[in-house]
C-alpha positions as CSV (number, residue, x, y, z in Angstrom):
1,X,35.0,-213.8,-76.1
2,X,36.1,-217.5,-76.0
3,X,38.5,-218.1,-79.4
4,X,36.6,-219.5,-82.3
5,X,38.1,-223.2,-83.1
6,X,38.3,-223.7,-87.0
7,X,38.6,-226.7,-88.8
8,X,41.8,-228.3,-89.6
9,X,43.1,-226.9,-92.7
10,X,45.8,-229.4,-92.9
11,X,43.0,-232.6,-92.9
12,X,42.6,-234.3,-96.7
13,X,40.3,-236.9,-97.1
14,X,42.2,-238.5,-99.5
15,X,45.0,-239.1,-97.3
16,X,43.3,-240.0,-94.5
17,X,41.8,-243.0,-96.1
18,X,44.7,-244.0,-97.2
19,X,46.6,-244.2,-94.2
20,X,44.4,-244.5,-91.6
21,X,41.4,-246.7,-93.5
22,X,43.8,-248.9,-95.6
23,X,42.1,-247.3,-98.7
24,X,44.2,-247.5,-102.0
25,X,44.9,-244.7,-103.7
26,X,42.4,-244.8,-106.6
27,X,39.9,-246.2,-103.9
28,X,40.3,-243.2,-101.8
29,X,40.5,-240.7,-104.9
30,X,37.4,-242.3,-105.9
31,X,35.8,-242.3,-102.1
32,X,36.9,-238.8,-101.5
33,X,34.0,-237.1,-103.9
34,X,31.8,-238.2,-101.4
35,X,33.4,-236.9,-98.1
36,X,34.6,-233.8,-99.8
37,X,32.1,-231.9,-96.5
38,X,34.6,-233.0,-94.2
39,X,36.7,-230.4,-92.5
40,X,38.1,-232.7,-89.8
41,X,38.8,-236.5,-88.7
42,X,36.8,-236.8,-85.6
43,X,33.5,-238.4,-87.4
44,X,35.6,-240.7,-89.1
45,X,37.8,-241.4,-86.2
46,X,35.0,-242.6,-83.8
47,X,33.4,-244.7,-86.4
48,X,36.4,-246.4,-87.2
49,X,36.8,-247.0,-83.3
50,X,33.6,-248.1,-83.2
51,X,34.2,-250.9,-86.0
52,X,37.4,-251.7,-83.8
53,X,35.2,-252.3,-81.1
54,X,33.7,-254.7,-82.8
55,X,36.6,-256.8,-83.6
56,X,36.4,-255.8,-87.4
57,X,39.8,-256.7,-89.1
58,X,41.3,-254.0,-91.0
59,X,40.7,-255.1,-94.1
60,X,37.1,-255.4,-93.9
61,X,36.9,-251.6,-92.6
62,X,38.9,-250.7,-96.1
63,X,36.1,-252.8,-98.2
64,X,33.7,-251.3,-96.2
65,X,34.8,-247.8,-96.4
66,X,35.8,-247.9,-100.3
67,X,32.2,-249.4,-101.0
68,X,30.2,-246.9,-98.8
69,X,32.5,-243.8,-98.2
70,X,29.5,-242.1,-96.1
71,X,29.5,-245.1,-93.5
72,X,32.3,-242.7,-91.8
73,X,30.2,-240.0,-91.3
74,X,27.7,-242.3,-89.3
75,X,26.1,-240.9,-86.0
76,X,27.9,-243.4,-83.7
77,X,25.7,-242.7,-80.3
78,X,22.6,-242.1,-82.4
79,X,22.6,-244.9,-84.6
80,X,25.2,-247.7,-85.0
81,X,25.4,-248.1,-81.1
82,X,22.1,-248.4,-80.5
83,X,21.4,-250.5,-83.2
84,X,24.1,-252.8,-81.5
85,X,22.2,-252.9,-78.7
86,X,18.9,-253.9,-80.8
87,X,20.9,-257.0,-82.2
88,X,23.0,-257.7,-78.7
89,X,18.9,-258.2,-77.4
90,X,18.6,-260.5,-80.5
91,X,21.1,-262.6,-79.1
92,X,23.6,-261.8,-81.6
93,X,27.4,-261.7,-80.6
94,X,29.9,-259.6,-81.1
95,X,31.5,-261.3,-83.7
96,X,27.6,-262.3,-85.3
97,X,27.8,-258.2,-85.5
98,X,30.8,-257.5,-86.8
99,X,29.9,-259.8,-89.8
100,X,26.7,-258.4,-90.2
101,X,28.2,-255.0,-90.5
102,X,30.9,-256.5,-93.5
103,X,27.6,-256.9,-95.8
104,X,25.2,-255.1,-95.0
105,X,27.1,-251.9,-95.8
106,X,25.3,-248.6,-95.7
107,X,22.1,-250.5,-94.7
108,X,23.7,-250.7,-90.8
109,X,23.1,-247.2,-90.9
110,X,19.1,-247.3,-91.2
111,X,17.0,-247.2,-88.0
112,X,14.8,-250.0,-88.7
113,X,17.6,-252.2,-89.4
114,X,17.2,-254.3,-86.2
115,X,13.5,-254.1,-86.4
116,X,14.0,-255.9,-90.4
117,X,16.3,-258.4,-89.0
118,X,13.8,-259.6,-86.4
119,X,11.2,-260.5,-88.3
120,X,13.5,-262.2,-91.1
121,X,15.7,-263.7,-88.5
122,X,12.5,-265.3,-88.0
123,X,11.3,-266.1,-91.3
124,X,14.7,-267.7,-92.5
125,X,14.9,-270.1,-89.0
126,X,18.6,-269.3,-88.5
127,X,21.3,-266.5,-88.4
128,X,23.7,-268.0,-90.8
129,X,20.3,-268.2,-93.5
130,X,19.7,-264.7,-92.6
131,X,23.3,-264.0,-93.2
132,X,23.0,-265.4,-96.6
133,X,20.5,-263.4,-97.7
134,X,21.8,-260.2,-97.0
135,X,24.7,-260.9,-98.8
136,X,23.1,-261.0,-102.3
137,X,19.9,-258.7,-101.2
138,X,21.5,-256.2,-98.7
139,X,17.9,-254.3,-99.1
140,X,16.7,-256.3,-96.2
141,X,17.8,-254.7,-93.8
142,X,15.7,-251.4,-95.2
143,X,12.9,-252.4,-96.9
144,X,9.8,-251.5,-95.2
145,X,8.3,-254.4,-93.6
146,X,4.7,-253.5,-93.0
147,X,4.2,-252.1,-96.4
148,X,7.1,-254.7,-98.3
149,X,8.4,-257.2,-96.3
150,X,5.1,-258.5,-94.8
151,X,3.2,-258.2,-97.9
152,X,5.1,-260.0,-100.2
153,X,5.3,-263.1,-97.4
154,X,1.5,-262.9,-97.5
155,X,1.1,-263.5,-100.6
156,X,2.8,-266.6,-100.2
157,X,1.1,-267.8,-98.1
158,X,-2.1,-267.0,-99.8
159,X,-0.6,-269.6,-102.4
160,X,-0.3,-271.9,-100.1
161,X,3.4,-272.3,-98.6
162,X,3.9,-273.0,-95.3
163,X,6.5,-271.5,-93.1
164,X,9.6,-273.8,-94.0
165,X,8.7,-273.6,-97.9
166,X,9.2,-269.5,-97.6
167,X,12.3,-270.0,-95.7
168,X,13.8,-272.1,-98.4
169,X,12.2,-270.2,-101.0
170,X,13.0,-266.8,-99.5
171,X,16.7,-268.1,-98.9
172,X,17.1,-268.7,-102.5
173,X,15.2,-265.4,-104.0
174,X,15.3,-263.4,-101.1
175,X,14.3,-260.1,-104.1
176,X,11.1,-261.6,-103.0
177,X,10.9,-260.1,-99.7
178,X,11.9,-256.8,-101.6
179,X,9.9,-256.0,-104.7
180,X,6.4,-254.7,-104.9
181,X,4.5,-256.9,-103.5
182,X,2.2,-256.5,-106.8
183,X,5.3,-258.1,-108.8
184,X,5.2,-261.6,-106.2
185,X,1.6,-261.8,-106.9
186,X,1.8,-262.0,-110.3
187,X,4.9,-264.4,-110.6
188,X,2.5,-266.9,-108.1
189,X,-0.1,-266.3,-110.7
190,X,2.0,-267.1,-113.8
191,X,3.2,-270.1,-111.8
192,X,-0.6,-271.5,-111.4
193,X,-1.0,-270.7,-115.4
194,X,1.9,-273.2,-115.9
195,X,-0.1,-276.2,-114.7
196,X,1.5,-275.9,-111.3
197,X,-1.6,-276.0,-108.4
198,X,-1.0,-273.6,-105.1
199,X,-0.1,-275.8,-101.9
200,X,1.4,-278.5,-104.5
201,X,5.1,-279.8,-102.9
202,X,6.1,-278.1,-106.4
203,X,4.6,-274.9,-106.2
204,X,7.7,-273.4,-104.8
205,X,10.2,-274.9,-107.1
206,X,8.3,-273.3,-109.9
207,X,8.2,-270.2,-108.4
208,X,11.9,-270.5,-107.7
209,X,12.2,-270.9,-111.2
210,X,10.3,-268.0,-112.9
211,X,10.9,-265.3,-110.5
212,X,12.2,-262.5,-112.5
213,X,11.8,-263.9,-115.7
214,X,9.8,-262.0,-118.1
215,X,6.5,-263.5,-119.7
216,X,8.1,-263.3,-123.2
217,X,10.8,-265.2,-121.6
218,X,8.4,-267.9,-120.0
219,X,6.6,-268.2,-123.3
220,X,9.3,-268.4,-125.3
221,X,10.8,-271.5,-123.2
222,X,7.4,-273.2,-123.4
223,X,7.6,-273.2,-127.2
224,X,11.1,-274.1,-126.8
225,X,10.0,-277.0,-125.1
226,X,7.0,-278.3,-126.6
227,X,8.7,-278.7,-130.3
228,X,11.7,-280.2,-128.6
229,X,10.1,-283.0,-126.7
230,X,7.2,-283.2,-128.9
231,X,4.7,-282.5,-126.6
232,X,1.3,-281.2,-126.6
233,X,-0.5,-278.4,-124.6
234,X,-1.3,-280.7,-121.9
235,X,1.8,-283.3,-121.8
236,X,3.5,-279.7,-121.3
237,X,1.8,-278.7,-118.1
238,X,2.3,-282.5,-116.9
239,X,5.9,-281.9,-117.4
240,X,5.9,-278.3,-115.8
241,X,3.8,-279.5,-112.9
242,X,6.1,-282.4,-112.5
243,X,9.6,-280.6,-112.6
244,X,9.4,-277.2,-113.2
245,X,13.1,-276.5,-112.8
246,X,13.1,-277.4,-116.5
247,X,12.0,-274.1,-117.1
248,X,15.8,-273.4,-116.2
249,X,17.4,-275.9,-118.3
250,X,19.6,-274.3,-121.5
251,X,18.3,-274.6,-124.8
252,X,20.9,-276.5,-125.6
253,X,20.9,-279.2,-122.9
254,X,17.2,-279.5,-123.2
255,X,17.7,-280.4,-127.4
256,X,20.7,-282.8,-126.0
257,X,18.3,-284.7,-123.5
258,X,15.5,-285.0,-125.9
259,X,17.6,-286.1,-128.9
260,X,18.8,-289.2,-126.3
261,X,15.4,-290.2,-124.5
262,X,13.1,-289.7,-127.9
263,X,16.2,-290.8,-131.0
264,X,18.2,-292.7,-128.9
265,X,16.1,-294.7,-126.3
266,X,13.0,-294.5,-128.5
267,X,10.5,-293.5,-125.6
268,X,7.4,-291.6,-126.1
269,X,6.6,-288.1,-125.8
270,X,3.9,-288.7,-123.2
271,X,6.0,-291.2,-121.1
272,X,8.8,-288.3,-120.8
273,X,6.3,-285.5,-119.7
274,X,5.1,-287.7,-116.6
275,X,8.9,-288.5,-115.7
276,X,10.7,-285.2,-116.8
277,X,13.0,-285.4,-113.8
278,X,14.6,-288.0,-115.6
């Protein structure tokens, strides 16, 4: 009978990310817990060739590994070469990859991650945009796009934004693309409620402004306002419609800017909430 081949009883994690994946040691104590399975380097050695394939510099294959320890443990021919491939079609470079990889983490291990970047490599008009995105919402790249993704870019434009206002929009708050599609819906109807009509040029500045803040929030802020500037129900939702990025302003700035335009320059109430840009 052929000899039965045993894992190495010498290999330890720990160490091995240490001096092979630049890990320190507190980063590979911590990293270990989660590769304590392993009973040999030759997972970990081909993806770490793989990611030198790339042209990934060491130190973003430490960041990488310390932040998802199970990227190491990725099917190389089943997965991360093939989804290479995917974004190689996409016209992506090598390089384009190897950055992609730095942010997107553990999400360069999902199958539909090419599929995902596709469509929002579309959506967001250029790579660098895209790039952008994934950096603060790395769930991008997973997110389901018929039942999430899609959805949620419906619903704006059921409000009325064209394609270049969800780019911008999406850039900024790309969580939109994300959430329940439910949650969108409701923020673009909160938005309307504020005085600020769907397909207006300020629709999406407003909704820039409120997503993810809570109605009590909202409401609070429109009390806030109100008693600062003096202003009534309707001079509000003038004011809103006008420049909703004021829904963003500090309480304190706002009491500031009021004390100069009503105390200080005298002018009314009703003049400010047509021009509250300035």
């Amino acid at each position: 009978a052929a000899p039965v081949v045993s894992p190495n009883p010498s290999f330890a994690v720990e160490d091995y990310l240490v001096s092979t994946c630049g890990l320190t040691r507190a980063q590979a104590l911590k990293a270990s817990a989660k590769l304590s399975h392993l009973k040999s380097p030759s997972k970990p050695d081909a993806v770490l060739a793989f990611l030198a394939g790339l042209g990934l510099p060491g130190a973003d294959v430490a960041a990488l590994v310390a932040r998802d320890p199970k990227f190491l443990c990725a099917g190389v021919e089943a997965i991360l070469a093939p989804n290479v491939v995917g974004l190689t079609g996409l016209g992506l470079s090598r390089s384009d990859i190897a950055r992609l990889v730095s942010v997107a983490g553990n999400h360069f291990r999902c199958r539909s991650m090419v599929t995902n970047l596709q469509y929002c490599l579309c959506l967001l008009g250029s790579y660098e945009n895209l790039l952008s995105a994934i950096k603060r919402k790395s769930y991008i790249l997973s997110s389901n796009v018929e039942r999430v993704i899609k959805p949620n870019v419906a619903v704006l434009r059921e409000f009325g934004l064209g394609p270049c206002d969800i780019a911008k929009l999406c850039h900024a708050q790309p969580w939109l693309l994300t959430c329940n599609p439910e949650r969108v819906r409701a923020m673009a109807v909160c938005v309307e409620g504020l005085g600020v009509p769907r397909r207006s040029g300020m629709f999406r500045h407003a909704l820039n402004a409120v997503t993810f803040i809570s109605e009590e929030k909202i409401a609070a802020k429109l009390e806030h306002l109100k008693k600062t500037f003096r202003w009534s129900d309707a001079e509000l939702r003038i004011a809103i419609s006008k420049a909703p990025m004021v829904l963003n302003r500090a309480n304190e700035f706002l009491q500031r800017k009021s004390e100069f335009l009503i105390s200080d320059l005298g002018l009314e109430p009703a003049y400010i909430a047509h021009r509250p840009s300035h």
